[in-house]
VEXDREN-2710 file (C-alpha; in Angstrom, 1 decimal):
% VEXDREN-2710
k/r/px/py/pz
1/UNK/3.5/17.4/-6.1
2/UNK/0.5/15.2/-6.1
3/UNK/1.2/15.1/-2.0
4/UNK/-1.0/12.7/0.2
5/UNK/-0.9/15.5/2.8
6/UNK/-3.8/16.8/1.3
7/UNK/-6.2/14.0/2.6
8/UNK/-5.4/15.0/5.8
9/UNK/-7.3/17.8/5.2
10/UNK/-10.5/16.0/5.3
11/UNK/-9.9/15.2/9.0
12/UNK/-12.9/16.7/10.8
13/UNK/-12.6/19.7/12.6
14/UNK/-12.6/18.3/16.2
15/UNK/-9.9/15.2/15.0
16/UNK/-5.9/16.7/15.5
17/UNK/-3.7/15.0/13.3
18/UNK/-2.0/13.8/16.5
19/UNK/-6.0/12.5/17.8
20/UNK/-6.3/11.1/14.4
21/UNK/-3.0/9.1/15.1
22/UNK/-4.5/7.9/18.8
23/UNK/-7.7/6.7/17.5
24/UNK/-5.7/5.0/14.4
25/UNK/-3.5/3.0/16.8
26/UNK/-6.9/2.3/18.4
27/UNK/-8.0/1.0/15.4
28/UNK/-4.9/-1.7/15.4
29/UNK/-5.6/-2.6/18.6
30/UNK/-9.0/-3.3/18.2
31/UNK/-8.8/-5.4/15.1
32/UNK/-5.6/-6.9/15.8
33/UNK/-6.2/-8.2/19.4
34/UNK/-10.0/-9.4/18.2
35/UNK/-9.2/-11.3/14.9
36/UNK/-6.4/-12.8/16.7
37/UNK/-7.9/-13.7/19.6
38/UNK/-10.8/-15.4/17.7
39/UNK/-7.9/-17.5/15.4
40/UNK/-6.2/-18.5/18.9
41/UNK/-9.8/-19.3/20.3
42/UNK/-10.3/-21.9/16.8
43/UNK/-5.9/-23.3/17.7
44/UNK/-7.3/-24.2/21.1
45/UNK/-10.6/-25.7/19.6
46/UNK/-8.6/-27.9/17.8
47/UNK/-5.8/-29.0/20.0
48/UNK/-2.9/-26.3/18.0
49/UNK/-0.1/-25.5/21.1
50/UNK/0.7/-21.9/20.0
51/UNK/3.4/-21.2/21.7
52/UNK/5.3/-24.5/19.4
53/UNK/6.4/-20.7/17.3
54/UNK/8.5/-20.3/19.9
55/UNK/10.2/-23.9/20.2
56/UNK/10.2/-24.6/16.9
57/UNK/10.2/-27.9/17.2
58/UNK/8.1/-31.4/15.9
59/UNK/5.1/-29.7/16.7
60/UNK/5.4/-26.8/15.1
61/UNK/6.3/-28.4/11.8
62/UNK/3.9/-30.5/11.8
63/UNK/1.4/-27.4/12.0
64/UNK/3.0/-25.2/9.6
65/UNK/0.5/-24.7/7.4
66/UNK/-1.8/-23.4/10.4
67/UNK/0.9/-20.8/11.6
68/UNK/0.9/-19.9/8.2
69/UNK/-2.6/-18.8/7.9
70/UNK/-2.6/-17.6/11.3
71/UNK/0.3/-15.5/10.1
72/UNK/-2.0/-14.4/7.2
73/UNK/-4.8/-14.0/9.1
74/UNK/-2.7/-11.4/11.6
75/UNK/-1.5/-9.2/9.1
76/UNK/-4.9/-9.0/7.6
77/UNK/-5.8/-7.8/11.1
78/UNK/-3.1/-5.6/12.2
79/UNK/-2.2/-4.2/8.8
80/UNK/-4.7/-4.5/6.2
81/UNK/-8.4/-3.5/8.0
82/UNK/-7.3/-0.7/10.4
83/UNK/-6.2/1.6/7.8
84/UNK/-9.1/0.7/5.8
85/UNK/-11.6/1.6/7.8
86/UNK/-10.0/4.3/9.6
87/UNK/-10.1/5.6/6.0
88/UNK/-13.6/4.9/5.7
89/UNK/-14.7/6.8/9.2
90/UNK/-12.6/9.7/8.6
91/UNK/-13.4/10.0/4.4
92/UNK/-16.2/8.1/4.0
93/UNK/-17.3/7.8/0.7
94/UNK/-14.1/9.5/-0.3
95/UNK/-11.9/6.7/1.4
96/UNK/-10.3/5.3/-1.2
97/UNK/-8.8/9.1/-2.2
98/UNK/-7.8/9.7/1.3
99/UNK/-5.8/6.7/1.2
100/UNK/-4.4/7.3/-2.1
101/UNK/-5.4/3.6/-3.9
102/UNK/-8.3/5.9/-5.9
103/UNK/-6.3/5.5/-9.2
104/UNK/-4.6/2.6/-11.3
105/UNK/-0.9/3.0/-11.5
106/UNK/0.3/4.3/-14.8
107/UNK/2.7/2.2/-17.0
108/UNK/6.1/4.2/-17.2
109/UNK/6.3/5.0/-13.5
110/UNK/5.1/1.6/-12.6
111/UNK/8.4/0.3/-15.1
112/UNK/10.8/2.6/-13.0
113/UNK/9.0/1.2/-10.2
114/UNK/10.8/-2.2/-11.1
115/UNK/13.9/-0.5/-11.7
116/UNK/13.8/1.0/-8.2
117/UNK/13.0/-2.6/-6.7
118/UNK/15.7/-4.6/-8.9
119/UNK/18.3/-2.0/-8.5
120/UNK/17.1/-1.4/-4.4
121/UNK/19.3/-5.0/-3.7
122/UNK/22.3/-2.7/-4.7
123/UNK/21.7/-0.3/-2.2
124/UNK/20.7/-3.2/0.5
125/UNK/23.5/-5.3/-0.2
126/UNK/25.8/-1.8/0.9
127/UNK/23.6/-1.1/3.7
128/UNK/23.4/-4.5/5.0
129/UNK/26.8/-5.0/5.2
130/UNK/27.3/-1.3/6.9
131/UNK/24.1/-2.3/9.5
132/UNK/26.7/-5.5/10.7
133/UNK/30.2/-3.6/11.1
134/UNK/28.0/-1.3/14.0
135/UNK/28.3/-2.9/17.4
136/UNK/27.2/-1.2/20.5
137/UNK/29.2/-0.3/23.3
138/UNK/31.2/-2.4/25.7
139/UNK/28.6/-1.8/28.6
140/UNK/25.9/-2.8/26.4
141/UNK/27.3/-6.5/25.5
142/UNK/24.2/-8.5/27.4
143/UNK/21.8/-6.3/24.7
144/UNK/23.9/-6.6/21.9
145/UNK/24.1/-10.4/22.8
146/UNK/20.4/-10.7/23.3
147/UNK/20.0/-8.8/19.3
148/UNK/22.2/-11.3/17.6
149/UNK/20.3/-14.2/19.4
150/UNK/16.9/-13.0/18.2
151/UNK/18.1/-12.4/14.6
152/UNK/19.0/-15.9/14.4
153/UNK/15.8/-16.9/16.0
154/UNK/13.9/-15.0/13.5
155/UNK/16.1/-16.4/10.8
156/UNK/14.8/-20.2/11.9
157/UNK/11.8/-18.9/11.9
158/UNK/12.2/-17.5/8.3
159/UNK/13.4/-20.8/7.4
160/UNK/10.6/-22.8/8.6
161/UNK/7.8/-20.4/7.2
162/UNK/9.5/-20.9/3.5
163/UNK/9.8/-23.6/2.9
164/UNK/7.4/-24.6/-0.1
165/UNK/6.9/-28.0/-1.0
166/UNK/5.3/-27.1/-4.4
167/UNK/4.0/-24.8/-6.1
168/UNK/0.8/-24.2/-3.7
169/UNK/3.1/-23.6/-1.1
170/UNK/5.1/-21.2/-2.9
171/UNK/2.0/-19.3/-3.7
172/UNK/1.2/-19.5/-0.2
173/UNK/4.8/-18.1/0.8
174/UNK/4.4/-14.8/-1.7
175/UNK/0.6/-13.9/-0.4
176/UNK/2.0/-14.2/3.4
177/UNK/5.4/-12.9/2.6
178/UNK/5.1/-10.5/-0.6
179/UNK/1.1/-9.5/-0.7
180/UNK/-0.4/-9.1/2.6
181/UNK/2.9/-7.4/3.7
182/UNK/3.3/-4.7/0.6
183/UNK/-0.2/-3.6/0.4
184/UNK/-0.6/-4.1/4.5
185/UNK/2.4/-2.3/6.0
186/UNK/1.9/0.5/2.8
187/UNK/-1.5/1.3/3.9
188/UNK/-0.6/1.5/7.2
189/UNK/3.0/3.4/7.0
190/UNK/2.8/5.4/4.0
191/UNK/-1.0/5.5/3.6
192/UNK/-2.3/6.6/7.2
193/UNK/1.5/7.4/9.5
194/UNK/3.1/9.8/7.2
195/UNK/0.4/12.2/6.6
196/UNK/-1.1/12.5/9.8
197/UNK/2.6/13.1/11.1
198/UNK/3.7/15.1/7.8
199/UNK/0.3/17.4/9.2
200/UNK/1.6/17.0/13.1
201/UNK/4.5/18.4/11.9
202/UNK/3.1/21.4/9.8
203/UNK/3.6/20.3/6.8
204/UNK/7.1/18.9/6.8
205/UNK/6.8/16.0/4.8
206/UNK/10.6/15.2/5.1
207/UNK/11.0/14.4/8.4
208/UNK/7.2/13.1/8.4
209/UNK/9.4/10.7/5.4
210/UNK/12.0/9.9/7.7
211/UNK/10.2/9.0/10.9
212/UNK/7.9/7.3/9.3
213/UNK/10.9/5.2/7.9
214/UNK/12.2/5.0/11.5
215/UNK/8.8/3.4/12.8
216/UNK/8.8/0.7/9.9
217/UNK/11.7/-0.5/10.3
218/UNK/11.8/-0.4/14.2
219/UNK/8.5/-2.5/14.2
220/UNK/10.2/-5.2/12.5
221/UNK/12.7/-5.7/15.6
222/UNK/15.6/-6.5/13.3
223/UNK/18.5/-4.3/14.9
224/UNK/20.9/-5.8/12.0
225/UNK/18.5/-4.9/9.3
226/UNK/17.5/-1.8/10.3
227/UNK/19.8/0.5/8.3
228/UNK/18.3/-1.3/5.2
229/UNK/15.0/-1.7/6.1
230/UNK/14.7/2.4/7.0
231/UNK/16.0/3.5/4.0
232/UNK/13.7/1.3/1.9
233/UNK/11.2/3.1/4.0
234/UNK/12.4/6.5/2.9
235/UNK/12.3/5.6/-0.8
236/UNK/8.8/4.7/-0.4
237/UNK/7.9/7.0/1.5
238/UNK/8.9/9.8/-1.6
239/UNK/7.5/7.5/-4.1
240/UNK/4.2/8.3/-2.2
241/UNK/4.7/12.3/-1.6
242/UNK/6.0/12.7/-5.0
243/UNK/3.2/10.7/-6.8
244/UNK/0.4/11.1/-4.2
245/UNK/-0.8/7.1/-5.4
246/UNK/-0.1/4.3/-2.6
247/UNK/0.3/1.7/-5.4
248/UNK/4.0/2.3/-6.7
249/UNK/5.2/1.9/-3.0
250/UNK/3.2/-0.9/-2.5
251/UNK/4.8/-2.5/-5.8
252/UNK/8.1/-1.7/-5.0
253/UNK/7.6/-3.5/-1.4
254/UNK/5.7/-6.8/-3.8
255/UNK/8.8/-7.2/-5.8
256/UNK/11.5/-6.8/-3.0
257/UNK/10.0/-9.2/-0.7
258/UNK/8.5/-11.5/-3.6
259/UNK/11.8/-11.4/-4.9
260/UNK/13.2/-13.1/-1.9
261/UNK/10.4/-15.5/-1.7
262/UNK/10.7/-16.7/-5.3
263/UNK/14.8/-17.2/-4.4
264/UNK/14.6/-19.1/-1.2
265/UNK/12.2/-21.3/-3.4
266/UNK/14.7/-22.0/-5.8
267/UNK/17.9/-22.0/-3.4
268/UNK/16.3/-23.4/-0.6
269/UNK/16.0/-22.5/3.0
270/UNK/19.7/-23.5/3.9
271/UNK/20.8/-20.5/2.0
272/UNK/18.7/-17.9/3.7
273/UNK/21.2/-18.0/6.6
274/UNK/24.1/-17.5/5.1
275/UNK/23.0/-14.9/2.5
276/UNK/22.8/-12.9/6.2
277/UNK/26.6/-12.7/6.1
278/UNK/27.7/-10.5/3.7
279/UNK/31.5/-10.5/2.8
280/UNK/32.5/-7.8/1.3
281/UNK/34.9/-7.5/-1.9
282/UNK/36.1/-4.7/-4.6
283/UNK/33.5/-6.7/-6.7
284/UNK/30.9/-6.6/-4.5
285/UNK/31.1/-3.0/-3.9
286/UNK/31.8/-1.9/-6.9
287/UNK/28.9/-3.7/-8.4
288/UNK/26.9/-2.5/-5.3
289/UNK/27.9/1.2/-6.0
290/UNK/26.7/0.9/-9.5
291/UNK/23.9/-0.3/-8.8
292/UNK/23.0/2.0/-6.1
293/UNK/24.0/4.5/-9.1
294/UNK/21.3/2.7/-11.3
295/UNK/19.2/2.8/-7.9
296/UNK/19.4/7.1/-8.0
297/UNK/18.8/7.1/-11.9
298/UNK/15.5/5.4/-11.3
299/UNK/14.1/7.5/-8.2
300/UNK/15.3/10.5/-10.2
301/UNK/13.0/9.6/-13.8
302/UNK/10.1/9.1/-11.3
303/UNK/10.4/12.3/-9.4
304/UNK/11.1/13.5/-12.6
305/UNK/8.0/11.9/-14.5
306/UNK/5.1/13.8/-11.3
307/UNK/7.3/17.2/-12.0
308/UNK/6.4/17.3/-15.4
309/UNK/2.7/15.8/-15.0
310/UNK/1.8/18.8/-12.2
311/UNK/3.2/21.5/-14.1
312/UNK/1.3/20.4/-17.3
313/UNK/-1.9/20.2/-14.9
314/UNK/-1.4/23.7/-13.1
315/UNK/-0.6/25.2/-16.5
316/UNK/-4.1/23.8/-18.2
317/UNK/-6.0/25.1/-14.6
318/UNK/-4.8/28.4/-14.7
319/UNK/-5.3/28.4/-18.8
320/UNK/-8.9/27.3/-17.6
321/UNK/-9.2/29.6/-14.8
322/UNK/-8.0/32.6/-17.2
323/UNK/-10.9/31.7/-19.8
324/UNK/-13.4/32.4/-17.3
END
C-alpha cells in the first residue's frame, strides 16, 4: 500500500503523534478564531447583525451574499490553512508529500473515483433511510426533540445559502459547498487526523479509518445523517490508505456535494426538504442495493488498481537492489 502512515514518520523526535494531534488542534484554533474574528470585526464595521444566521429572517436575506463569503472565508480558516501549515512546520520543504497532494491523480483511478461518487447516492439513499427509522429511548425524548429541531434548522439554513439566482451564484454555491469543503475537510480528516491517529494507534490504520470517520461526521452535528455521512468517511478514508494520494478522496467529496449543489439549482430549494424524507419502496431498494452493488465493484477496481501498482514497484526495487 502506498499508506499515508508513512509521513508520520517525519514527525520530529520530541513530537508524539498524540502531541502532533494537540498542537494540530492548536493550529485550528488559532487560525479559525483569528480569521474569523477579523471577518466579524469588518460585519460590525459595516453595520452586518451576525447573529440574523440565527433568525433567519429579512435581514439575513438581504445579506446573503455576505454570510456567504463569511462562510467561505471560515472554512478557509478552520479547514484549509491549519493542515497546511501544520504540514509545512512539521515537513517543511517536504510538505506537500506529508500531506499526500505531492502527485497529480492518475486517469483510471480518478474514473472509478466517479463511479464511487455516482454510485455512493445508492449506498446513501440505504443509509439515510436506516439513519431515520433509529430513535432514541423514551427517557431521552427532550434530546431527540432538540435533534429533529436542529435538522430542520440546518435544513432552512441549507435552503437560504442555495439559492442561486444565476449562474454567478451557482458558482458561488459549488466553491462554498463543493470546493472549499472537499479539499478543506480532506486535508484536515484524511490528510493530518488519520495518520497521526493510525500512528497513536500503532499502526492500525482500520480503526485510525473508522474514528476518523466517526469524527467527520460528528462535527457536522447532523444526528439523522450521521450513518451516511460516517460511512462516506470510511470510503475515503481507504481511498487514501490504499492510494497514499489525498486527491481521489478529495474528488469523490467534489462530486458528492457538487452533485447536490448543481440539483438544488435545477430543482430548487423547496425540494431540499423533502428529498430529507425518504420513503422507502421495493424499487427504491432494490435499485439502492444495486447500486450499492455497483458502489463495491468500484472500491474493489481501485483497491485493485494500487495492488497491482506496489507489487510491480517492489518487484523492480528488489530487481534493482539484486543488480547491485
Amino acid at each position: 500500500m502506498n499508506s499515508p502512515s508513512a509521513s508520520t514518520s517525519s514527525l520530529p523526535p520530541s513530537l508524539s503523534a498524540f502531541r502532533s494531534l494537540l498542537l494540530f488542534i492548536a493550529f485550528v484554533c488559532i487560525c479559525g478564531i483569528a480569521i474569523s474574528a477579523v471577518f466579524a470585526g469588518i460585519a460590525l464595521w459595516a453595520g452586518i447583525d451576525l447573529t440574523a444566521v440565527e433568525r433567519l429572517d429579512e435581514d439575513f436575506s438581504a445579506h446573503l451574499t455576505f454570510f456567504k463569503w463569511f462562510q467561505i472565508i471560515s472554512s478557509i480558516a478552520f479547514f484549509v490553512l491549519p493542515p497546511l501549515l501544520f504540514a509545512a512546520y512539521i515537513a517543511h520543504k517536504n510538505w506537500k508529500k506529508y500531506i499526500g497532494i505531492q502527485n497529480a491523480p492518475e486517469s483510471l483511478p480518478l474514473l472509478y473515483c466517479v463511479g464511487i461518487a455516482v454510485l455512493g447516492f445508492s449506498a446513501i439513499t440505504l443509509l439515510f433511510w436506516l439513519n431515520q427509522q433509529l430513535s432514541l429511548p423514551a427517557f431521552m425524548s427532550d434530546i431527540e426533540n432538540w435533534m429533529r429541531a436542529s435538522e430542520s434548522e440546518a435544513a432552512r439554513l441549507t435552503e437560504y445559502f442555495l439559492r442561486a439566482e444565476g449562474i454567478g451564484d451557482l458558482l458561488l454555491n459549488l466553491l462554498m459547498v463543493a470546493v472549499l469543503p472537499a479539499v478543506g475537510e480532506e486535508l484536515v480528516f484524511r490528510g493530518t487526523v488519520q495518520p497521526l491517529l493510525q500512528r497513536t494507534l500503532n499502526g492500525n490504520i482500520h480503526v485510525a479509518i473508522l474514528l476518523t470517520a466517526v469524527i467527520f461526521s460528528a462535527i457536522h452535528f447532523q444526528f439523522f445523517g450521521f450513518l451516511p455521512r460516517m460511512f462516506i468517511g470510511i470510503w475515503l478514508g481507504y481511498l487514501y490508505y490504499w492510494s497514499g494520494n489525498l486527491w481521489y478522496p478529495v474528488a469523490v467529496h467534489f462530486i458528492n456535494n457538487g452533485v447536490q449543489v448543481l440539483m438544488t439549482y435545477w430543482s430548487g430549494t423547496e425540494d431540499l426538504s423533502a428529498s430529507q424524507n425518504i420513503q422507502m419502496s421495493l424499487q427504491l431498494f432494490i435499485g439502492s442495493a444495486l447500486g450499492s452493488a455497483g458502489l463495491a465493484f468500484f472500491l474493489w477496481k481501485f483497491y485493485q488498481y494500487f495492488q497491482q501498482k506496489n507489487n510491480i514497484s517492489d518487484a523492480g526495487e528488489m530487481g534493482k537492489n539484486m543488480g547491485e
